[in-house]
N, C-alpha and C positions, 0 to 999 in steps of 0.2 A: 504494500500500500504506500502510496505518495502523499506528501503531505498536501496537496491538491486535495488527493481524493480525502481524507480525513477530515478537513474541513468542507468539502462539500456535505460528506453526511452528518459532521453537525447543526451544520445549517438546515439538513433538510429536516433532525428532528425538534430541531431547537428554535429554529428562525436564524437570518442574518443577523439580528440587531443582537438576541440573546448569545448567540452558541462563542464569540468571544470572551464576552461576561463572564456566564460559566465554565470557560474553561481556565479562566486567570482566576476566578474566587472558588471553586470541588475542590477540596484537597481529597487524594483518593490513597488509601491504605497501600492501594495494590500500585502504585505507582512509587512506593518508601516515603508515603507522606507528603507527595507534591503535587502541583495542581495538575493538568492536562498540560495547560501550556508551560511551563517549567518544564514540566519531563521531556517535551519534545525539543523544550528550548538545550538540554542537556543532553541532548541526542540519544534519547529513548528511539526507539522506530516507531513509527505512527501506527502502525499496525497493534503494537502491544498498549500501545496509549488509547488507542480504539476498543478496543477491546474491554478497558477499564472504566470506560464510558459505559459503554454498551452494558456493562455488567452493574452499574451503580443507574443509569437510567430505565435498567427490569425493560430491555425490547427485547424482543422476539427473536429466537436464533436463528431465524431468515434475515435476521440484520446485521448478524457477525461478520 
């Protein structure tokens, strides 16, 4: 996954205006305590930071 694509699907579950917001203020466990954006900024792969999302926002495993 590109980080393109990673933010395109927050935006598509979040909104444009939200899915930045949220991903500078979630801190997520599964990320060692950092927000989405942080970890990606740390160079996590967007793929695994997706994933963290996807698991803290309860979608559907047709959205993994």
């Amino acid at each position: 996954m590109r980080h393109s694509e990673f933010w395109e699907r927050m935006e598509q579950h979040l909104g444009s205006a939200y899915a930045p917001v949220w991903a500078d203020q979630q801190v997520l466990a599964e990320l060692d305590g950092r927000t989405a954006a942080e970890a990606l900024d740390a160079g996590v792969p967007p793929k695994v930071v997706w994933r963290a999302v996807w698991s803290r926002l309860g979608l559907p495993p047709s959205e993994r």
